[in-house]
C-alpha positions in Angstrom: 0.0 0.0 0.0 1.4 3.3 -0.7 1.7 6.2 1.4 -1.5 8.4 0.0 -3.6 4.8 0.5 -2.5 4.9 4.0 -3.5 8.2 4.6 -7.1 7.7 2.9 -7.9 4.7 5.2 -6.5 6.5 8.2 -8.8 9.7 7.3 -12.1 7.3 6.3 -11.3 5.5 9.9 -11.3 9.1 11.8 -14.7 10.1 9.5 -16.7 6.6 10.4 -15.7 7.6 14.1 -16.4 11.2 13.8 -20.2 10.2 11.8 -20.5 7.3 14.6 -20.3 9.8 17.5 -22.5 12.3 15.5 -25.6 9.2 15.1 -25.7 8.6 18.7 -25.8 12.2 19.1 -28.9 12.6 17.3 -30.3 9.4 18.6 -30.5 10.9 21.9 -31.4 13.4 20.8 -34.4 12.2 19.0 -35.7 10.5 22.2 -35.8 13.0 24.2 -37.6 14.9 21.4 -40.3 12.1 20.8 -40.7 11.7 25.3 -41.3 15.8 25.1 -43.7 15.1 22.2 -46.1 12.4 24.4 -45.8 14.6 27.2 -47.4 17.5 25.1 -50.2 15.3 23.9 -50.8 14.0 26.8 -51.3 17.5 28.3 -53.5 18.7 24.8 -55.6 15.5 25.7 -56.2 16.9 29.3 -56.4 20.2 28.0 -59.3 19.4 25.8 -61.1 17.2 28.3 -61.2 20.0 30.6 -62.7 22.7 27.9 -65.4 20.0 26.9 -65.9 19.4 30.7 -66.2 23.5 31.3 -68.2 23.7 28.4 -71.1 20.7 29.8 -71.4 22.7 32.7 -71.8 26.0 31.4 -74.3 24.3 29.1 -76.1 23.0 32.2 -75.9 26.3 34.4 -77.4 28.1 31.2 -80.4 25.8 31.2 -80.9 26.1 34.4 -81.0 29.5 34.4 -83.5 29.9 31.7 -86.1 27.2 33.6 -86.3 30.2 36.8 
């Protein structure tokens, strides 16, 4: 192998490191991004049980007060 070949294989080796590091990186990354994600839905989903909850009793207190 010549001295340029050597170089190239050296230099690929330190890339596929460098790209390695970078993945597991963004892997984390990404699951702490997709956790924050179910933790928003979760609190829309309460969110808009709570409005339809607030809504049936305003509903209800309306009716009653057009029966007085």
């Amino acid at each position: 192998m010549t001295y340029v070949g050597m170089f190239d294989e050296v230099d690929l080796s330190h890339k596929f490191r460098k790209v390695k590091r970078e993945n597991r990186r963004l892997k984390k990354e990404n699951i702490k991004l997709t956790d924050n994600i179910e933790k928003l839905k979760a609190d829309l989903a309460r969110a808009k049980e709570d409005h339809q909850y607030d809504n049936l009793v305003h509903q209800q207190e309306l009716k009653s007060l057009r029966k007085k």
